[in-house]
SEMARTI-627694 format. One record per residue: residue number from 1; x negated, y, z negated of N, C-alpha, C in turn. Coordinates in nm, 4 decimals, m for minus. Atoms other than C-alpha are relative to their C-alpha. Layout:
N
ATOM  resi       npx       npy       npz      capx      capy      capz       cpx       cpy       cpz
ATOM   NUM         X         Y         Z         X         Y         Z         X         Y         Z
...
# end
This chain:
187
ATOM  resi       npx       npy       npz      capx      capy      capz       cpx       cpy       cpz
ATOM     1   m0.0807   m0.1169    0.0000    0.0000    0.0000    0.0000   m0.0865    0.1253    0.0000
ATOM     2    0.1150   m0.1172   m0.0339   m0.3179    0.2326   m0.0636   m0.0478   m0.0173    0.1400
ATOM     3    0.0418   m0.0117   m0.1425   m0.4143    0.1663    0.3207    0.1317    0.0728    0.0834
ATOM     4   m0.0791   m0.0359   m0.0847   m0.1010    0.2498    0.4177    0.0027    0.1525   m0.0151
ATOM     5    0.0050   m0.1594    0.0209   m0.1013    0.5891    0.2326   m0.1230    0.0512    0.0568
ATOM     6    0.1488   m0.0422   m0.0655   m0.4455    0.6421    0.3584    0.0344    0.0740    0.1419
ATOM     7    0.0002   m0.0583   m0.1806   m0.3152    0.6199    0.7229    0.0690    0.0861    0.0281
ATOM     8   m0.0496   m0.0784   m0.0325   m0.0468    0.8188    0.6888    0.0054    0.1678   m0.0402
ATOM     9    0.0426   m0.1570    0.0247   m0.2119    1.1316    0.5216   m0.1123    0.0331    0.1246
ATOM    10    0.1573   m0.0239   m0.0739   m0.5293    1.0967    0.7798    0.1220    0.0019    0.1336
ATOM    11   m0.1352   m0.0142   m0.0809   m0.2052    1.0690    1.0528    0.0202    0.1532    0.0209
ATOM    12   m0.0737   m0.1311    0.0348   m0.0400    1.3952    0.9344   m0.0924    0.1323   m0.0335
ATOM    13    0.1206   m0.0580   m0.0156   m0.3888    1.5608    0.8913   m0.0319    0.0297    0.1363
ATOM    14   m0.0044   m0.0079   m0.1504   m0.4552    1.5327    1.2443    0.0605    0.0482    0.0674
ATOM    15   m0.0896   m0.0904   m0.0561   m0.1640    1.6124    1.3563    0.0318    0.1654    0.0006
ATOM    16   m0.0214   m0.1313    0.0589   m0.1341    1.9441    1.1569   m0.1050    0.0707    0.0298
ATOM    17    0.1072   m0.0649   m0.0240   m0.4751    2.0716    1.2733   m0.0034    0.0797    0.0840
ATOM    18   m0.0117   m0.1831   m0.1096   m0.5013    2.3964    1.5006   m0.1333   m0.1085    0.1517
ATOM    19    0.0628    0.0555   m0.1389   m0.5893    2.2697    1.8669   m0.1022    0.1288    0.0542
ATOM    20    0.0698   m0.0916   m0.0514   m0.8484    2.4785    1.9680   m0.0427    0.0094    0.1528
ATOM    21   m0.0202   m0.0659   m0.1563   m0.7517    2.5094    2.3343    0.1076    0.1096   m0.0468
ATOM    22   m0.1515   m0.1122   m0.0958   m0.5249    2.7982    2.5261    0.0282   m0.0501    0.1095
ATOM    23   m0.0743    0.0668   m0.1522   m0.3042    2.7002    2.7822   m0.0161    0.1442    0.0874
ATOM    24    0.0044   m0.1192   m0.1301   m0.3509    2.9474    3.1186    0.0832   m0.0829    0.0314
ATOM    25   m0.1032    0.0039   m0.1152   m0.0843    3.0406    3.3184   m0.0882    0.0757    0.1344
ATOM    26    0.0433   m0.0244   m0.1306   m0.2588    3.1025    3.6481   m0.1262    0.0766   m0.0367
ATOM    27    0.1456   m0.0507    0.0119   m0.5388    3.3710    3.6031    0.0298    0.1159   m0.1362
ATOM    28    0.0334   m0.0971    0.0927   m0.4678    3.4805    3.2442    0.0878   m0.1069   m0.1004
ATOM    29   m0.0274    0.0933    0.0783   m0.3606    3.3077    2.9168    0.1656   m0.0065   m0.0604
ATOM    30   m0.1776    0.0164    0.0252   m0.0004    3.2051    2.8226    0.0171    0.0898   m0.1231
ATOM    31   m0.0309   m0.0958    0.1339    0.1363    3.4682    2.5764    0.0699   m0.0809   m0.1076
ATOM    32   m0.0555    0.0999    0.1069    0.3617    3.2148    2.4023    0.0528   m0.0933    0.0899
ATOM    33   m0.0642    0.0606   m0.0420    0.5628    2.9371    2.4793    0.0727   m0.0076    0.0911
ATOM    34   m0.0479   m0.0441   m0.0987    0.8127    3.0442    2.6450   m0.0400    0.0360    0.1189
ATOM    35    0.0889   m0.0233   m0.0963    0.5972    3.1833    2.8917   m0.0437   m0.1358    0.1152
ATOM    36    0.1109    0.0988   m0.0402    0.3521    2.8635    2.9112    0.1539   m0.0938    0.0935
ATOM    37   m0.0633    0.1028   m0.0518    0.6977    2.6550    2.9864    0.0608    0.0421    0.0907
ATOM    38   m0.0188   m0.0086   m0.1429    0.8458    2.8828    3.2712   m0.1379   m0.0046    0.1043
ATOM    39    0.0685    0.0391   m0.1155    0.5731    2.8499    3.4503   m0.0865   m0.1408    0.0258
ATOM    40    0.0058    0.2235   m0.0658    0.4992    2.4342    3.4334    0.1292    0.0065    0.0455
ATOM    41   m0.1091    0.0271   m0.1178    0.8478    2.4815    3.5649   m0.0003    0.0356    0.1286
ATOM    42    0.0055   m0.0514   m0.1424    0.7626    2.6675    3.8525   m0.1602   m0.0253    0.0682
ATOM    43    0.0740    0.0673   m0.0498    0.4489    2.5151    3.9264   m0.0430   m0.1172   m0.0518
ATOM    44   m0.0079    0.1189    0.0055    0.4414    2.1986    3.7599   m0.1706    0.0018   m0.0460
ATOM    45    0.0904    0.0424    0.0175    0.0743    2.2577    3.6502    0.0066    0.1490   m0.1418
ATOM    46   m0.0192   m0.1164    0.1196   m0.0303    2.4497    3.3196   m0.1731   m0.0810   m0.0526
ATOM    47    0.1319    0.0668    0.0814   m0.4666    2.4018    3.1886    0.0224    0.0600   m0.1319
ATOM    48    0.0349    0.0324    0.1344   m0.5756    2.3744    2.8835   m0.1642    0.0250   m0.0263
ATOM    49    0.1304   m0.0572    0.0238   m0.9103    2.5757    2.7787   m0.0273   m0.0330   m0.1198
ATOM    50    0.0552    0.0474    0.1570   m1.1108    2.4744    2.4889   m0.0468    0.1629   m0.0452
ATOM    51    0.0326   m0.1013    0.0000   m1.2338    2.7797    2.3185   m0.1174   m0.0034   m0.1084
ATOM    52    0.1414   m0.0122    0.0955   m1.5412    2.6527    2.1144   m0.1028    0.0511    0.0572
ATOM    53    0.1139   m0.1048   m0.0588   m1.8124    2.8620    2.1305   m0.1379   m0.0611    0.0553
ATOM    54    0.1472    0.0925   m0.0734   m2.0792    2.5902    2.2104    0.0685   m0.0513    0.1282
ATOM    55   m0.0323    0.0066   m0.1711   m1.8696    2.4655    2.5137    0.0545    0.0846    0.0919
ATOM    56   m0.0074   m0.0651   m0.0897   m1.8935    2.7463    2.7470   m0.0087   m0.0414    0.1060
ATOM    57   m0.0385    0.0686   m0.1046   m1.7705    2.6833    3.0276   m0.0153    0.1104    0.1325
ATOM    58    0.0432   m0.0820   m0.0725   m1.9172    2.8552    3.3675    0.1469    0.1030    0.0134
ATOM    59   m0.0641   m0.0863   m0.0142   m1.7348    3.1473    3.4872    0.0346   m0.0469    0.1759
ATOM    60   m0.0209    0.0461   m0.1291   m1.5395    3.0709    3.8136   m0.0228    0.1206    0.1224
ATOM    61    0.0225   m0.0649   m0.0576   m1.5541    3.2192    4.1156    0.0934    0.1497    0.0364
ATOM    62   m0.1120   m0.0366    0.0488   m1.2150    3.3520    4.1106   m0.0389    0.1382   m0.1066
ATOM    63    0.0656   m0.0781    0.1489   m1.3161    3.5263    3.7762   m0.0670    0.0573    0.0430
ATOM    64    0.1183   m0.1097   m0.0532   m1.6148    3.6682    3.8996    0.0472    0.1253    0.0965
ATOM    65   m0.0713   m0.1119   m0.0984   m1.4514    3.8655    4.1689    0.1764    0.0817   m0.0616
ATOM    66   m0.0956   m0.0951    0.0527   m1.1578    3.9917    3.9575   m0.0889    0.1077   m0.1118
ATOM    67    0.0484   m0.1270    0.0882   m1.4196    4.1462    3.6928   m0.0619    0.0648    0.0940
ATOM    68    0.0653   m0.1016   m0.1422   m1.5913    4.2660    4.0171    0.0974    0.1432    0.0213
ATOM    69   m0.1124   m0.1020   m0.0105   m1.2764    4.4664    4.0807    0.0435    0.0883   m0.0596
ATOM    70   m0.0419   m0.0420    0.1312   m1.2051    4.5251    3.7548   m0.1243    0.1248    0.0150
ATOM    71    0.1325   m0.0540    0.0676   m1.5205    4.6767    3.6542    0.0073    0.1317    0.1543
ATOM    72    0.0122   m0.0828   m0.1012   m1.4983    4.8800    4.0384    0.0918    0.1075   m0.0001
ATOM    73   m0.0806   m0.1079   m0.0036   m1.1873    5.0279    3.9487    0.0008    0.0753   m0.1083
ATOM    74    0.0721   m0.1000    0.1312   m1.3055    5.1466    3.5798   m0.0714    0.0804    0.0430
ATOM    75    0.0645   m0.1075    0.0012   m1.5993    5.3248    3.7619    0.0625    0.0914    0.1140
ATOM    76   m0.0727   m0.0934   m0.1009   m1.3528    5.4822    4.0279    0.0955    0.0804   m0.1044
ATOM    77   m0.0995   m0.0901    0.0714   m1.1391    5.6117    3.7526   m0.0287    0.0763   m0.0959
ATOM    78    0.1105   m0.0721    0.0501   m1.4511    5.7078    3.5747   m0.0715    0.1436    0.0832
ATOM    79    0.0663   m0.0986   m0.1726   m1.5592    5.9382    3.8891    0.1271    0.0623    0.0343
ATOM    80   m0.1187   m0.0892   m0.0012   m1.2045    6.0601    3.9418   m0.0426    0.1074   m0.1162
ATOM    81   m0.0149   m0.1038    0.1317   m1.2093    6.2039    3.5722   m0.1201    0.0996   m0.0179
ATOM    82    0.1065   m0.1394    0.0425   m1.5644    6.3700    3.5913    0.0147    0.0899    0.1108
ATOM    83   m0.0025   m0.0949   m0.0365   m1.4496    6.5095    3.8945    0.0908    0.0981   m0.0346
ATOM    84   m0.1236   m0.0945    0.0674   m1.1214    6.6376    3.7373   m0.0300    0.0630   m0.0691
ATOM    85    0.0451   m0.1182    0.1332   m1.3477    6.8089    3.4718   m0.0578    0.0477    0.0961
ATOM    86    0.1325   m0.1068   m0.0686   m1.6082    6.9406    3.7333    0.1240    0.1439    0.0949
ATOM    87   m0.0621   m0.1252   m0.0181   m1.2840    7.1279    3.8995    0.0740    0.0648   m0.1077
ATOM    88   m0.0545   m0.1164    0.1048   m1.1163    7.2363    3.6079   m0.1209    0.1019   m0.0629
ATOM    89    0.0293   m0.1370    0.0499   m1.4225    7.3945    3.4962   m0.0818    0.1150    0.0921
ATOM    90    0.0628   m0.1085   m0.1026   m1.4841    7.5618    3.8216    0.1141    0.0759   m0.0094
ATOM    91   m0.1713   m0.0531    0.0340   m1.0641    7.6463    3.7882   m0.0543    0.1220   m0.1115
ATOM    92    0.0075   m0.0291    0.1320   m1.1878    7.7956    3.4477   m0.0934    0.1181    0.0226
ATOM    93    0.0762   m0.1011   m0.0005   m1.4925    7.9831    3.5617    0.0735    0.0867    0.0950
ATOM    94   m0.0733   m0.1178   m0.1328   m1.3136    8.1473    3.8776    0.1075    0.1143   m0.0928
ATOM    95   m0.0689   m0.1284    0.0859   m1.0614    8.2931    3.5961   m0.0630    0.0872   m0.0379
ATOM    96    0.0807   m0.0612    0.0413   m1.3014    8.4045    3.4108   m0.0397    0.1112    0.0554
ATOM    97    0.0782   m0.1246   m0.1373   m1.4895    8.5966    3.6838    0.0646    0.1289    0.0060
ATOM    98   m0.0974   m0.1145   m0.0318   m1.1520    8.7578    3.7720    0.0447    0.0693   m0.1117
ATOM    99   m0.0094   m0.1094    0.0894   m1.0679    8.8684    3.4243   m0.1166    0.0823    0.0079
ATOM   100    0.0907   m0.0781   m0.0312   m1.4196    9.0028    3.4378    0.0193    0.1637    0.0715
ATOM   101   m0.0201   m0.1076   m0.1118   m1.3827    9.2041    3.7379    0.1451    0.0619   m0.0403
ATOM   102   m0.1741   m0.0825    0.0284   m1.0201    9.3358    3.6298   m0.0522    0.0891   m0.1018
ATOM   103    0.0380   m0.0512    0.1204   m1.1829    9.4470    3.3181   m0.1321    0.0911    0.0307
ATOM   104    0.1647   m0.0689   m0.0025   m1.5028    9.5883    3.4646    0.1141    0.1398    0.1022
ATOM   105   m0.0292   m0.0708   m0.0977   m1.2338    9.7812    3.7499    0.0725    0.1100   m0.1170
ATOM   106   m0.0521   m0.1082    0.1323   m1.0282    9.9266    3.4070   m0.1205    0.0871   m0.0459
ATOM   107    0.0922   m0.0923    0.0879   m1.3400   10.0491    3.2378   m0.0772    0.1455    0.1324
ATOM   108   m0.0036   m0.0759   m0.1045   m1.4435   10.2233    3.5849    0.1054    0.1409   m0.0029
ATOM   109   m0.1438   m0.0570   m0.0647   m1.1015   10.3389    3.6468    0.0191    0.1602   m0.1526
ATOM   110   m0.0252   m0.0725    0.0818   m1.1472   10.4948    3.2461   m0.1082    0.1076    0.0358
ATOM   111    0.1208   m0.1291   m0.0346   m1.4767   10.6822    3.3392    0.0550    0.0656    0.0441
ATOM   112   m0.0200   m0.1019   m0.1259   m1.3917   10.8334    3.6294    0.1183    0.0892   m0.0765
ATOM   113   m0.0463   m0.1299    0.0201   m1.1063   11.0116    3.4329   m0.0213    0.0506   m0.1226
ATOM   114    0.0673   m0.0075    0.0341   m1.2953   11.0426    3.1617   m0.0913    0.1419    0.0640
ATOM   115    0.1238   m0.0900   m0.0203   m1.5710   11.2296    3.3779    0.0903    0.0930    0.0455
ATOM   116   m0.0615   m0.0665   m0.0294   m1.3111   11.4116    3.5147    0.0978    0.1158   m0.0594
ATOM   117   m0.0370   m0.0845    0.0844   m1.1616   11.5391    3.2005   m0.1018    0.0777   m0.0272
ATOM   118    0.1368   m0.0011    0.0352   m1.5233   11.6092    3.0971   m0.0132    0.1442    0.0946
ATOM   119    0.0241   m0.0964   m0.1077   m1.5352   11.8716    3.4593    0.0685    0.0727   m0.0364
ATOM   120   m0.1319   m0.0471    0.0040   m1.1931   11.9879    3.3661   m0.0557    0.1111   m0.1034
ATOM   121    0.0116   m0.0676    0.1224   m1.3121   12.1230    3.0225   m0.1274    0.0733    0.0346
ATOM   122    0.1556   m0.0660   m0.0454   m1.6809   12.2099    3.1670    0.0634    0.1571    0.0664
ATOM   123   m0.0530   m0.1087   m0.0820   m1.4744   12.4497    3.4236    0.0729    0.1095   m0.0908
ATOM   124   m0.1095   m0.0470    0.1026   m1.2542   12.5687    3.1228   m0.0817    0.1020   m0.0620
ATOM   125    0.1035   m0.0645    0.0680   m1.5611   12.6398    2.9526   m0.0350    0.1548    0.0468
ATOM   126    0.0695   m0.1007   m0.0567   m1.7405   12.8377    3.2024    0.1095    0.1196    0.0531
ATOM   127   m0.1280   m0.1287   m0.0519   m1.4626   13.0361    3.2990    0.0545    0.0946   m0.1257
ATOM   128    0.0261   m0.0756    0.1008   m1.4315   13.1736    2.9310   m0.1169    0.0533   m0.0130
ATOM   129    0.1150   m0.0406   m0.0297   m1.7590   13.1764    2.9788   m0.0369    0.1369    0.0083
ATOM   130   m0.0567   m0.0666   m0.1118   m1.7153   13.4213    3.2413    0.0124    0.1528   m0.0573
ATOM   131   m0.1067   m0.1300    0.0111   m1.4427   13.6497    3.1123   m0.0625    0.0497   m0.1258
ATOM   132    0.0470   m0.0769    0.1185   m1.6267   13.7017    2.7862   m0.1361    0.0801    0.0470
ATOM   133    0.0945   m0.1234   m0.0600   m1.9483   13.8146    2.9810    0.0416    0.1008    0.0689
ATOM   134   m0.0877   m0.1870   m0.0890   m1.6903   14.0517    3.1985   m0.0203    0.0614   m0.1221
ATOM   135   m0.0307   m0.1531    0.1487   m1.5603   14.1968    2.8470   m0.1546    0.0751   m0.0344
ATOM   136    0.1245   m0.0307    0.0284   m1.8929   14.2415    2.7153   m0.0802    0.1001    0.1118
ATOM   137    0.0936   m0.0666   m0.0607   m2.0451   14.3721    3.0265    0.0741    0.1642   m0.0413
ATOM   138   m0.1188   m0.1186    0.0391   m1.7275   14.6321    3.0360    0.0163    0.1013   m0.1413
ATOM   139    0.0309   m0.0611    0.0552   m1.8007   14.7115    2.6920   m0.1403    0.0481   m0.0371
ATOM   140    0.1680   m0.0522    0.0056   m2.1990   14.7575    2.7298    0.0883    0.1558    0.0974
ATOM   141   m0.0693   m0.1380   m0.0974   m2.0479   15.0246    3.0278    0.0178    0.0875   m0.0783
ATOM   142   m0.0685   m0.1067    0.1071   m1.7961   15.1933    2.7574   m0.1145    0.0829   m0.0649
ATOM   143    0.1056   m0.0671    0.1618   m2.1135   15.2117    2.4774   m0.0821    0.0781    0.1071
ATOM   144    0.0749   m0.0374   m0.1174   m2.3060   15.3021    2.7810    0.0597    0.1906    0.0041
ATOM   145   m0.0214   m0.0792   m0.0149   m2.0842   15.5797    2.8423    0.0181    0.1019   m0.1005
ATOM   146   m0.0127   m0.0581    0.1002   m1.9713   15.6761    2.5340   m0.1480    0.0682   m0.0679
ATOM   147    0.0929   m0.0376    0.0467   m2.3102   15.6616    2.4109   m0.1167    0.1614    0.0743
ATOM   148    0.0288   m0.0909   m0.1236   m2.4027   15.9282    2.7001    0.0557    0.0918   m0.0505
ATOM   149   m0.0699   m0.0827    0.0181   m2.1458   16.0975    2.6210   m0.0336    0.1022   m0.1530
ATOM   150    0.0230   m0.0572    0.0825   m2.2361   16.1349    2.2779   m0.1661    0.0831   m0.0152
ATOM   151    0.1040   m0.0573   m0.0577   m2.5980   16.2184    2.3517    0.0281    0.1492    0.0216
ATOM   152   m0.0419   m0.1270   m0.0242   m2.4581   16.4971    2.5315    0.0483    0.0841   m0.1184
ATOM   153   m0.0100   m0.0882    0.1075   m2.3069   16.6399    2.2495   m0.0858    0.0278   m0.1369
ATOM   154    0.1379   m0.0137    0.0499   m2.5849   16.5787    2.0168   m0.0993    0.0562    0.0495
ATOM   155    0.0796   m0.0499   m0.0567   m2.7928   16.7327    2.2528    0.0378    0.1759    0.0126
ATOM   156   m0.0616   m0.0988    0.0033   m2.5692   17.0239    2.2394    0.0512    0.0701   m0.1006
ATOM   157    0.0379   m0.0563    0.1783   m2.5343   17.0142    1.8654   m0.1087    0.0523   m0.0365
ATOM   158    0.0910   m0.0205    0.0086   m2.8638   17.0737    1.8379   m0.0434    0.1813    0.0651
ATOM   159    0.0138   m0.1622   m0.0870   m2.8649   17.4116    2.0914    0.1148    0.0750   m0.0706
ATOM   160   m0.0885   m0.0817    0.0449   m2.5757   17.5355    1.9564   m0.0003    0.0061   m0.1939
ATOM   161    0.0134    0.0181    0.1320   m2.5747   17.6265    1.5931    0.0803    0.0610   m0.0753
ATOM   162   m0.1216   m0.0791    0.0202   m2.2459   17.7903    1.5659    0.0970   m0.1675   m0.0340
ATOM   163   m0.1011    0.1076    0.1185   m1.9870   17.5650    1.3257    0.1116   m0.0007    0.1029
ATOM   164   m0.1092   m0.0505   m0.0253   m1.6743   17.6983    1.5445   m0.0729   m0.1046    0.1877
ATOM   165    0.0226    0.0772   m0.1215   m1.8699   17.5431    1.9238    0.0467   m0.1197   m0.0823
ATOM   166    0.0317    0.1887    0.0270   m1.9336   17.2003    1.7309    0.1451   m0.0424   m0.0332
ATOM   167   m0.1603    0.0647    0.0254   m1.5525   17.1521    1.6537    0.0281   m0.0204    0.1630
ATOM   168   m0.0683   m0.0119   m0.2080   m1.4536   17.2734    2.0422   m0.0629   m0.1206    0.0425
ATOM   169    0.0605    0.2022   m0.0579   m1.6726   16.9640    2.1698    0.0193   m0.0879   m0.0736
ATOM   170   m0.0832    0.0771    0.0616   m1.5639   16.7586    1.9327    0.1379   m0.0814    0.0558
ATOM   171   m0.1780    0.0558   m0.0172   m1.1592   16.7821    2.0215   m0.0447    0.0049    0.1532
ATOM   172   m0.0309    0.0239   m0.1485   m1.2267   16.8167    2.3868   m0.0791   m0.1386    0.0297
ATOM   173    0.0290    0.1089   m0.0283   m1.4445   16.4769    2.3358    0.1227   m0.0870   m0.0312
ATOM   174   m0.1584    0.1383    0.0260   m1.1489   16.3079    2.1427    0.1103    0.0107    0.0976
ATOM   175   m0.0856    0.0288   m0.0694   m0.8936   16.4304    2.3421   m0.0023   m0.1042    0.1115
ATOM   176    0.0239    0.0751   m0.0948   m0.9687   16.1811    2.5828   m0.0039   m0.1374   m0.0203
ATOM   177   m0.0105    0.1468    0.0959   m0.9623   15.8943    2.3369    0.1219   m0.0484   m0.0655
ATOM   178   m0.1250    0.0406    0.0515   m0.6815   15.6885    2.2254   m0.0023   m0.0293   m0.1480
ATOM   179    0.0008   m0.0286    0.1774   m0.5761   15.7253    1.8408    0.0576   m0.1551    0.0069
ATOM   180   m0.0830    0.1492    0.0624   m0.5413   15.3841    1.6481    0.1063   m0.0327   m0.0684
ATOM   181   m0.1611    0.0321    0.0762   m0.2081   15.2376    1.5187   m0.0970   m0.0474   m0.1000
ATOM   182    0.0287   m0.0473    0.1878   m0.2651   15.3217    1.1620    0.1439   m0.1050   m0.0441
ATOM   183   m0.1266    0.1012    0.0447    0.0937   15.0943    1.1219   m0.0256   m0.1291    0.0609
ATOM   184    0.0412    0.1618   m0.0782    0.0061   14.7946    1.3490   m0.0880   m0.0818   m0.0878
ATOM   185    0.0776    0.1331    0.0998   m0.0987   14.5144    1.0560    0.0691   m0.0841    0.0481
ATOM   186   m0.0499    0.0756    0.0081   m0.1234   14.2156    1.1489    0.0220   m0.1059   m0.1172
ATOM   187   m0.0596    0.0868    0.0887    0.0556   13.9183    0.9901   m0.0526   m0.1080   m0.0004
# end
């Protein structure tokens, strides 16, 4: 009776043990069951791969030419993407540029009226300039004259030594002069 229990734990041992194959369905590995059993229905064949790491098993030919592909269309989609960066950052610099230049045509655009206010006020200047060297000359003239004028009568104060002349030249100098508003304050 101990042989018999023997056989039927070393039985049920066996049985219960993890098969270390995968079943392929054509050129890739059965996802589950379901899978593995529609397609032994529709082709009636289904392998069985071992997957221990000491029995490696060559690589078929098949195989070889799908990672061929594989691997051809990773570096084509690798080479797409660096060119998709090499134009975006030409996309990127061309903006650039043009804000640049927009920004260089504003700061221009500020000079020029800028230098132009700059003339505006220069002209403003000199033209007060101007009218204050008129006045000025106009009143060098006046002192000019006046001062002549007074000369003359100092020169005539001097010859004359009568009290009663030196008034007469006097009013006949003022008369000729305008009296100041003695009320005109300003506010």
């Amino acid at each position: 009776m101990k042989k018999y229990l023997y056989f039927i734990i070393f039985i049920l041992a066996a049985s219960c043990s993890s098969n270390k194959g995968v079943y392929w369905c054509g050129d890739h590995a059965c996802a589950n069951n379901k899978e593995k059993e529609a397609y032994f229905k529709k082709t009636m064949i289904v392998e069985v791969r071992n997957l221990d790491k000491n029995n490696i098993e060559p690589i078929s030919v098949n195989e070889k030419i799908l990672n061929q592909s594989e691997s051809k269309k990773k570096s084509k989609i690798i080479e797409k993407k660096k060119l998709e960066q090499e134009i975006n950052f030409e996309e990127e610099e061309r903006e650039i540029e043009e804000q640049i230049e927009i920004q260089e045509q504003v700061i221009e655009q500020q000079i020029e009226i800028q230098e132009q206010e700059i003339a505006k006020e220069e002209e403003n200047i000199n033209e007060q300039i101007n009218l204050k060297q008129e006045t000025l000359n106009i009143e060098k003239i006046e002192e000019k004259k006046l001062s002549s004028e007074d000369k003359v009568v100092e020169l005539e104060d001097v010859d004359s030594k009568n009290f009663d002349e030196l008034v007469e030249n006097i009013l006949v100098r003022n008369s000729t002069r305008s009296y100041p508003k003695i009320n005109d304050i300003p506010k």
